[in-house]
BALOBA-1460 file (C-alpha; in Angstrom, 3 decimals):
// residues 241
<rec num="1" residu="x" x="-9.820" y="-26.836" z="7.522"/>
<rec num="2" residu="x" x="-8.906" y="-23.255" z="6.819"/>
<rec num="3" residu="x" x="-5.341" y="-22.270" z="6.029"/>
<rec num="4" residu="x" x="-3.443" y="-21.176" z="8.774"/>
<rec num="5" residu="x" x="-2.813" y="-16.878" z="8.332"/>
<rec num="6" residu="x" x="0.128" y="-16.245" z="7.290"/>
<rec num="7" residu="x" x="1.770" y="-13.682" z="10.665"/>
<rec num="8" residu="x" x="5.116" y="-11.667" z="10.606"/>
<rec num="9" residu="x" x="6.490" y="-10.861" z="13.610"/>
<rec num="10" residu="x" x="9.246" y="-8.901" z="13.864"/>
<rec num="11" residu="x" x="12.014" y="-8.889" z="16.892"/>
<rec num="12" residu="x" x="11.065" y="-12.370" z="16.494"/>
<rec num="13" residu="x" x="14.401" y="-13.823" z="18.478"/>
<rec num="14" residu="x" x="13.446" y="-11.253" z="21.600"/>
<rec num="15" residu="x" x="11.305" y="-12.275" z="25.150"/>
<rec num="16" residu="x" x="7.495" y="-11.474" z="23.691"/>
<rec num="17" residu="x" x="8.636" y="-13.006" z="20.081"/>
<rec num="18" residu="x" x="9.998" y="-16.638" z="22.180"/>
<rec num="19" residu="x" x="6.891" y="-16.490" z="24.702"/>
<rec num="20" residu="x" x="4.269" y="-15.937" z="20.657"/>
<rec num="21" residu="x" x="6.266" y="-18.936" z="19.705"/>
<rec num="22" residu="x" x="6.036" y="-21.289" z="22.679"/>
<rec num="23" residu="x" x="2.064" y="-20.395" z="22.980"/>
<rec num="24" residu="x" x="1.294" y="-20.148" z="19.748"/>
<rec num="25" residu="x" x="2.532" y="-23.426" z="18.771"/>
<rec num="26" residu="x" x="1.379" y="-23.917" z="15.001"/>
<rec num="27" residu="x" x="-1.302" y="-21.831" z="14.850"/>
<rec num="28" residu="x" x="-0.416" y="-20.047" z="12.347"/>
<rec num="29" residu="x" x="2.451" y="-19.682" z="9.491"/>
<rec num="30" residu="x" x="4.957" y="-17.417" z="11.339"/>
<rec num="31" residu="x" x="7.609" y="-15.321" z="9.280"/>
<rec num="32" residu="x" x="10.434" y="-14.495" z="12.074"/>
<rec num="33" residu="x" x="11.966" y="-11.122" z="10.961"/>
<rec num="34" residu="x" x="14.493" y="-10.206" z="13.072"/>
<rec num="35" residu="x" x="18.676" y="-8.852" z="12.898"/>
<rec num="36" residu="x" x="19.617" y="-11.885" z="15.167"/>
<rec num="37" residu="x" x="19.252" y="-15.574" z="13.885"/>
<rec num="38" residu="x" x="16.206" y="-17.362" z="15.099"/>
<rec num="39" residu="x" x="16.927" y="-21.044" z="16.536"/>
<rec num="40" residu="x" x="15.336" y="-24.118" z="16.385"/>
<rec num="41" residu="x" x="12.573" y="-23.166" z="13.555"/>
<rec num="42" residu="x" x="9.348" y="-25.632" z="13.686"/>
<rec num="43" residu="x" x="8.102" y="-26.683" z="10.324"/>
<rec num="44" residu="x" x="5.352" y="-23.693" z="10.350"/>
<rec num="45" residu="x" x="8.112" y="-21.212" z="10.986"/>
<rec num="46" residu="x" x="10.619" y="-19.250" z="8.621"/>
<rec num="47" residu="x" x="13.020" y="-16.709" z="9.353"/>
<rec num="48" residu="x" x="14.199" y="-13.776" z="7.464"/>
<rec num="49" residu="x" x="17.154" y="-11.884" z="8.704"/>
<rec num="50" residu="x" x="15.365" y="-8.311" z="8.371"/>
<rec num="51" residu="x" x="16.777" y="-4.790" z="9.609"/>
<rec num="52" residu="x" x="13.488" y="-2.618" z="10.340"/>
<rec num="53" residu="x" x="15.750" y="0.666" z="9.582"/>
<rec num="54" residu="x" x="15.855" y="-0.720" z="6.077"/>
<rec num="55" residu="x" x="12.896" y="-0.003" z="4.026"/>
<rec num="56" residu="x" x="13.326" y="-2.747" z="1.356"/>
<rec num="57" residu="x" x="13.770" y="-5.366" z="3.650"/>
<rec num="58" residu="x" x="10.453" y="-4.349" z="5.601"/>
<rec num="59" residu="x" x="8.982" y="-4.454" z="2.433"/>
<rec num="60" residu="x" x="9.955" y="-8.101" z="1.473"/>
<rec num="61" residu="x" x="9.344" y="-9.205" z="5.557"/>
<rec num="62" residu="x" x="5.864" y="-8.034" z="4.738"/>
<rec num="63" residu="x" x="5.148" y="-9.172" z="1.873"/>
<rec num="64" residu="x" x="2.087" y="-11.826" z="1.370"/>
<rec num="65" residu="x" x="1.939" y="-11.716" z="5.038"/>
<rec num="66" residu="x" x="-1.828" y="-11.198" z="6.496"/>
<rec num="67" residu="x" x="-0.615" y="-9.458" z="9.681"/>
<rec num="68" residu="x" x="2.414" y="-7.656" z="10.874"/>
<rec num="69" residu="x" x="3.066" y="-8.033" z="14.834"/>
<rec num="70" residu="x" x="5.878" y="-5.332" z="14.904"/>
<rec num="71" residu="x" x="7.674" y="-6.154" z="18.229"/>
<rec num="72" residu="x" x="11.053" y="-4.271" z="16.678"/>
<rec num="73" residu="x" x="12.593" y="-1.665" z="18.792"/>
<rec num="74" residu="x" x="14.843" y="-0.496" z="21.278"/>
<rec num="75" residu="x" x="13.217" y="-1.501" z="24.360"/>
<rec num="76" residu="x" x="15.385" y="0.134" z="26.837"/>
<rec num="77" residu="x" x="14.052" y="3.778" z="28.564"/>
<rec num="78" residu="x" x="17.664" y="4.803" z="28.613"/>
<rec num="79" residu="x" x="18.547" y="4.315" z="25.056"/>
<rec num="80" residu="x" x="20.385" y="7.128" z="23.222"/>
<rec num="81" residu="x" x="18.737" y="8.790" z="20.701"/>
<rec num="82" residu="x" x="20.721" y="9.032" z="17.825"/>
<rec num="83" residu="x" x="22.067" y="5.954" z="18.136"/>
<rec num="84" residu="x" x="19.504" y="3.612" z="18.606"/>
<rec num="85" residu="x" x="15.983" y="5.214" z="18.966"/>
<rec num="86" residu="x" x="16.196" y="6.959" z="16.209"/>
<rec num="87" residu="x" x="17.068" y="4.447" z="13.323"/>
<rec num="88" residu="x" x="15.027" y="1.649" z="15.136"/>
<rec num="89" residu="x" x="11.846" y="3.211" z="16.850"/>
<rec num="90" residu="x" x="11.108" y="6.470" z="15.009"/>
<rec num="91" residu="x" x="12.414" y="5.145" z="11.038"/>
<rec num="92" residu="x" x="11.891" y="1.292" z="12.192"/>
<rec num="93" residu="x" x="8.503" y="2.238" z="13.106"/>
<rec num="94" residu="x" x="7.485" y="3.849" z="10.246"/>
<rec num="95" residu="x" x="8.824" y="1.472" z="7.851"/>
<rec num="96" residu="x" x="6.717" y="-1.465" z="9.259"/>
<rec num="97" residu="x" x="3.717" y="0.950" z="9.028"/>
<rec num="98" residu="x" x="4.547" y="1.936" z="5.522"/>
<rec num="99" residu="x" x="5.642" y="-1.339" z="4.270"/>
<rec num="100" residu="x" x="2.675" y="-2.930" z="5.860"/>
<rec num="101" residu="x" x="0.531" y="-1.023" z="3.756"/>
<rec num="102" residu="x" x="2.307" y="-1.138" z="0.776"/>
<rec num="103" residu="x" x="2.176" y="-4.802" z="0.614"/>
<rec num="104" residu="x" x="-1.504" y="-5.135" z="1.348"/>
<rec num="105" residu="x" x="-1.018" y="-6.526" z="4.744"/>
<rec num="106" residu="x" x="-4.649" y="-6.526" z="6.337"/>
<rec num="107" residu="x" x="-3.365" y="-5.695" z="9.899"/>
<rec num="108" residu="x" x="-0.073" y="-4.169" z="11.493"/>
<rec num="109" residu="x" x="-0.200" y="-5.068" z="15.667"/>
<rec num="110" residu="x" x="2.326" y="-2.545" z="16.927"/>
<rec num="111" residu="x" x="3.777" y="-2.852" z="19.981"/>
<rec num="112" residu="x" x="3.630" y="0.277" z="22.056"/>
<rec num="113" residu="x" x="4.453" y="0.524" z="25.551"/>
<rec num="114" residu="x" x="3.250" y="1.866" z="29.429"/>
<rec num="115" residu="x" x="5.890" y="4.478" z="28.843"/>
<rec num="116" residu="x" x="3.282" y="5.810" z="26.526"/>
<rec num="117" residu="x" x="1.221" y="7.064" z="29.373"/>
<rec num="118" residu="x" x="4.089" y="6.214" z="32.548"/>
<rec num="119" residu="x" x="3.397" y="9.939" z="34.084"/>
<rec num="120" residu="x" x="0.333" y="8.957" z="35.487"/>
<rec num="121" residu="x" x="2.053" y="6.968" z="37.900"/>
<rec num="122" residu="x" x="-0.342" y="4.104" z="38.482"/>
<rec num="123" residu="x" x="-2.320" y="6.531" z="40.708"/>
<rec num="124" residu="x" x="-5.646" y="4.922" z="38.212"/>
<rec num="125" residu="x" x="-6.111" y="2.558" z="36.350"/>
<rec num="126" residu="x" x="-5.704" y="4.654" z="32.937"/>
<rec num="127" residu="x" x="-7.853" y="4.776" z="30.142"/>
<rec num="128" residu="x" x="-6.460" y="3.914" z="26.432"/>
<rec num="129" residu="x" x="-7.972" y="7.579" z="25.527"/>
<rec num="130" residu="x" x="-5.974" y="10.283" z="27.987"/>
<rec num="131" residu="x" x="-3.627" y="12.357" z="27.197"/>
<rec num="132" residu="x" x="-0.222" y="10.379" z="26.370"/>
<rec num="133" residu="x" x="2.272" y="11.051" z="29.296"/>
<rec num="134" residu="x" x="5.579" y="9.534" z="28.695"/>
<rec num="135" residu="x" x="8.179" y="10.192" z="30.908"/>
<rec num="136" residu="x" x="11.132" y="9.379" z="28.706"/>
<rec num="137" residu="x" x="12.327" y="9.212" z="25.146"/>
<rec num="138" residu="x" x="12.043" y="5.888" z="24.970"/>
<rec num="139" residu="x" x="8.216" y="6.302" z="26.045"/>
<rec num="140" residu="x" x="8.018" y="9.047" z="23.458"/>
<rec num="141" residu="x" x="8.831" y="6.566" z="20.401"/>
<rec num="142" residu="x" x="5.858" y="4.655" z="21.469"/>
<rec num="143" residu="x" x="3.795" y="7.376" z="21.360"/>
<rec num="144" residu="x" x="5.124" y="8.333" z="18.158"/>
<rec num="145" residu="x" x="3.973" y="4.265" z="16.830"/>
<rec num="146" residu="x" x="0.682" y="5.059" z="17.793"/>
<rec num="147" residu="x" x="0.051" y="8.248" z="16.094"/>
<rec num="148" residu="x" x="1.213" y="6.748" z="13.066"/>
<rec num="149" residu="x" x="-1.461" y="3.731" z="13.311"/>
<rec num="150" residu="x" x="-4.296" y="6.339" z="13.317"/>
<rec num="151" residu="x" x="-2.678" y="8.243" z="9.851"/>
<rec num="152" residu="x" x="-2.377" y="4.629" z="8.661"/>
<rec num="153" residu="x" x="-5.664" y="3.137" z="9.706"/>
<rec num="154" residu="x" x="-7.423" y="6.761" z="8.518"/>
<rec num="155" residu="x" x="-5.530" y="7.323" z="5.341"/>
<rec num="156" residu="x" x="-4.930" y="3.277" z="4.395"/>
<rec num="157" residu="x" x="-6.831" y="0.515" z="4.311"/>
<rec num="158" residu="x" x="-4.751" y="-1.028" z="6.858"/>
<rec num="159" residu="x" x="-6.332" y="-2.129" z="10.540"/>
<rec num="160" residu="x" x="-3.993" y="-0.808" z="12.959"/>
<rec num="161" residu="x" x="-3.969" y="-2.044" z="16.538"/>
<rec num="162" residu="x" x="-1.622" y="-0.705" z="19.335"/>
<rec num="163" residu="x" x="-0.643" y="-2.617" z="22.611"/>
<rec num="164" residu="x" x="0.604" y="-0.576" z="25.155"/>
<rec num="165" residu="x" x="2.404" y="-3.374" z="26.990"/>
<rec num="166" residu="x" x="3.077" y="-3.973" z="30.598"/>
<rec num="167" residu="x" x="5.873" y="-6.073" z="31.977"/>
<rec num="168" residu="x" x="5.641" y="-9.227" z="29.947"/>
<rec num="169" residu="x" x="7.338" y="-11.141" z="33.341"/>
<rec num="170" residu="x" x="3.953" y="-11.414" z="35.746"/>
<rec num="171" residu="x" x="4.290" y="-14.770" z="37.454"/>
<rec num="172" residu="x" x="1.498" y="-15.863" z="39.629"/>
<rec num="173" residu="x" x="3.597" y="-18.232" z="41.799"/>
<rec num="174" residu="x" x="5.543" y="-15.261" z="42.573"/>
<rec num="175" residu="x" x="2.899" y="-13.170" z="43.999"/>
<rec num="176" residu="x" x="3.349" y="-12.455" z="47.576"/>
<rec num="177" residu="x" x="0.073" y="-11.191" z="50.087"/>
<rec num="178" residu="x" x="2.106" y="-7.513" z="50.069"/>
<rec num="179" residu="x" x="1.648" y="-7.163" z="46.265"/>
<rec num="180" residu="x" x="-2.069" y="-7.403" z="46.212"/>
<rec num="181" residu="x" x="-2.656" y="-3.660" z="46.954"/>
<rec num="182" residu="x" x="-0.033" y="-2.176" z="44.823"/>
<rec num="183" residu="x" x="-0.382" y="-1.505" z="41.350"/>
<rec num="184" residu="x" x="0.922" y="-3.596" z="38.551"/>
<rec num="185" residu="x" x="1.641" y="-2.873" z="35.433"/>
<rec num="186" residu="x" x="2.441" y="-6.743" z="34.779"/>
<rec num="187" residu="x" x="1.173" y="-9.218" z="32.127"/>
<rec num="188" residu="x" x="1.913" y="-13.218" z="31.970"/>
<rec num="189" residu="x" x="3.544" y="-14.754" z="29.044"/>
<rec num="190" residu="x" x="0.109" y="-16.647" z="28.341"/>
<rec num="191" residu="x" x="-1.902" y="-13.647" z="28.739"/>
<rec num="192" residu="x" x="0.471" y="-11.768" z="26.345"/>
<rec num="193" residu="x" x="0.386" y="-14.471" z="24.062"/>
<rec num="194" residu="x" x="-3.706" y="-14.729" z="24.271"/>
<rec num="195" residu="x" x="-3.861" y="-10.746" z="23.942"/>
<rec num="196" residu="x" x="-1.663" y="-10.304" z="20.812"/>
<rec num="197" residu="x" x="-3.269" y="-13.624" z="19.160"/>
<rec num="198" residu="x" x="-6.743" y="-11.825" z="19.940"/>
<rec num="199" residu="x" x="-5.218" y="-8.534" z="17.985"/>
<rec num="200" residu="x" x="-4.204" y="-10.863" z="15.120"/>
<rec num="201" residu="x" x="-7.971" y="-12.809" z="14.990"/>
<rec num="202" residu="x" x="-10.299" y="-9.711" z="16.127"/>
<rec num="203" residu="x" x="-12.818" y="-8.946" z="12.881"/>
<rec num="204" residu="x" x="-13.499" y="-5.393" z="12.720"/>
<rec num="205" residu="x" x="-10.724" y="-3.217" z="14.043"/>
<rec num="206" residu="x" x="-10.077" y="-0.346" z="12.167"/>
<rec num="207" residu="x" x="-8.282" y="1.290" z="14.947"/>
<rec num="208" residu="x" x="-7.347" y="0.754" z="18.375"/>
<rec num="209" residu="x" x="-5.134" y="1.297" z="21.307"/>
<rec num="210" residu="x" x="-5.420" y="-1.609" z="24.146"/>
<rec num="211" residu="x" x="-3.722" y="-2.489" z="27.442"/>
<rec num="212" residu="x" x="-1.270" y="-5.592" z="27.582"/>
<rec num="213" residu="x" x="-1.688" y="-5.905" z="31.205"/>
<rec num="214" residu="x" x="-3.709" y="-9.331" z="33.299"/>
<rec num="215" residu="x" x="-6.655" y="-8.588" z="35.022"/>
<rec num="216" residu="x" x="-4.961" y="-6.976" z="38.776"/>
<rec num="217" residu="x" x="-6.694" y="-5.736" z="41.943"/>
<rec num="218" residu="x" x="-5.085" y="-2.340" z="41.522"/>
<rec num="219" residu="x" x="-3.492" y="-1.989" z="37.365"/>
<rec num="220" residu="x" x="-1.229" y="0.990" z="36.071"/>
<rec num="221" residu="x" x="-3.433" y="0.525" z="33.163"/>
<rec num="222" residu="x" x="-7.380" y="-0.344" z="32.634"/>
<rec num="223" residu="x" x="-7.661" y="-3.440" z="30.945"/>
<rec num="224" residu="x" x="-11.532" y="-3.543" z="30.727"/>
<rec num="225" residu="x" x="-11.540" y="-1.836" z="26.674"/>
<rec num="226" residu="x" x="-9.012" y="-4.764" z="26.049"/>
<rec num="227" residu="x" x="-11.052" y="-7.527" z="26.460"/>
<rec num="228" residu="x" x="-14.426" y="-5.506" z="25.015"/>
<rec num="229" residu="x" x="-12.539" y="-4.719" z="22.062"/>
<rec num="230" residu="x" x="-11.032" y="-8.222" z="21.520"/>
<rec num="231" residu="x" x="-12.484" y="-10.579" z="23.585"/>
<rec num="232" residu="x" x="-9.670" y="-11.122" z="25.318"/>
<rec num="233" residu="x" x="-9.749" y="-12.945" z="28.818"/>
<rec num="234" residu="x" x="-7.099" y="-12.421" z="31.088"/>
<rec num="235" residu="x" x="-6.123" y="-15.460" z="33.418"/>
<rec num="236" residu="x" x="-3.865" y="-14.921" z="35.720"/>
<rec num="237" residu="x" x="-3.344" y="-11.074" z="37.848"/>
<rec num="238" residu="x" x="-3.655" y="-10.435" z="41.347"/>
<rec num="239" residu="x" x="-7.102" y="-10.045" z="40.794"/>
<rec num="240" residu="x" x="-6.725" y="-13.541" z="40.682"/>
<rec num="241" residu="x" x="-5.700" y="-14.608" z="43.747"/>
């Protein structure tokens, strides 16, 4: 039996980091990186209180670690700038980039966002390859994440794979008859977990930018490059139903 790769994830003791850990199970050897304590660690699991805004402590989160899953940021569209975006999305981004590759990581999975492309308004399902089209700061960081994966993945030997994620909250007992026709940007927490563990297993990813969305009737986002580039299989959506 192969040994389990060793994953970082960072933001660890936030929503996507708790929904990795409940799906994941013991898949693999998880390093939890985050400023907040993480609770109730399984015996695959060990945490390492990390501030992304601090270079040196990137470094040592990533260090012997096969792939970074760098959930780290300020997640809110209305955060200030200064204040929070600033020392957590733009510098917090880069470090996990540039620590990443200058531990010899194999693979950084960083977690962009629909605010990357949120001016299209959910008019079409949107391609991973328009024009980015944020329509706040906030949006802007992500697309700021994602340019740096293709200087990384060009200029390093570092796979670099971006997941412009949906609402991580889609619950198919909660779909009513009404939502059907509408478009969603949403993903379940199994999907999310099967679409970042298919990041973190995919062979031969140099680059990419893919949709964290399930498989929906009408989608902000078109999920079909998703699950070409990773094989991943959406299960639940209001395609679904």
């Amino acid at each position: 039996m192969s040994e389990a790769k060793q994953v970082l994830i960072t933001g660890a003791a936030g929503f996507v980091g708790g929904i990795l850990r409940s799906h994941w199970g013991s898949r693999y050897s998880l390093r939890l990186a985050d400023r907040r304590p993480v609770e109730n660690l399984a015996d695959h699991e060990s945490f390492l209180e990390t501030d992304i805004s601090n270079y040196e402590q990137m470094l040592a989160a990533c260090n012997g670690v096969d792939t970074v899953v760098h959930l780290a940021a300020d997640p809110s569209p209305a955060a200030e700038f200064y204040a929070s975006l600033l020392p957590l999305n733009v510098i917090g981004g880069y470090n996990g980039f540039q620590a990443a590759a200058e531990a010899g990581c194999r693979r950084i999975v960083f977690a962009s966002s629909v605010n990357a492309v949120l001016g299209y308004g959910g008019e079409t399902a949107t391609s991973w390859d328009v024009p980015i089209y944020p329509q706040n700061v906030y949006g802007a960081t992500k697309c700021w994440g994602e340019a740096l994966a293709r200087v990384y993945a060009d200029q390093n030997d570092l796979s670099c794979i971006c997941v412009r994620l949906g609402s991580p909250r889609f619950d198919m007992d909660a779909v009513q008859a009404a939502d059907l026709d509408k478009p969603s940007m949403g993903i379940s927490p199994r999907d999310t977990a099967q679409l970042f563990g298919r990041c973190v297993d995919v062979d031969d990813v140099d680059f990419a930018i893919v949709h964290g969305i399930s498989r929906h009737r009408k989608a902000w986002m078109d999920v079909e490059d998703s699950c070409r580039i990773l094989g991943y299989e959406p299960q639940d959506g209001t395609a679904m139903v």
